[in-house]
Phi, psi and omega in degrees: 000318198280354187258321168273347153309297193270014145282324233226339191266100195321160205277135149251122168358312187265001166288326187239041166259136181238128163267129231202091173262152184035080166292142196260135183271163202211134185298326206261323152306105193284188193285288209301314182285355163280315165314297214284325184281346140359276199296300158339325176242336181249022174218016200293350150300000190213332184282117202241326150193188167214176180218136193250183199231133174238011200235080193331301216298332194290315184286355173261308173282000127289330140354277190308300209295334188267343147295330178307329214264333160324280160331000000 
């Protein structure tokens, strides 16, 4: 039933979030440019941006905006 819901539920964002901790680091890459060719080659029909966070207090207030913008 919960497969034929979210087939039948117009699509959302928070349906497809993936939170991504301790990127292992590369001389030649900054993190951002390591997410996206991640996602990019092993996800590319679905992977649509990312955003990265270096900061707890910055991901609790996009947190909130996205509950807000929910709402």
């Amino acid at each position: 039933m919960r497969l034929h819901f979210l087939a039948s539920e117009r699509r959302r964002p928070d349906q497809f979030t993936v939170h991504v901790r301790n990127v292992p680091p590369d001389a030649d890459e900054s993190v951002s440019e390591l997410v996206e060719h991640f996602f990019l080659v092993n996800h590319p029909d679905y992977y649509l941006t990312h955003k990265v966070v270096y900061d707890a207090k910055q991901l609790s207030s996009l947190v909130a905006k996205k509950k807000k913008n929910q709402n």
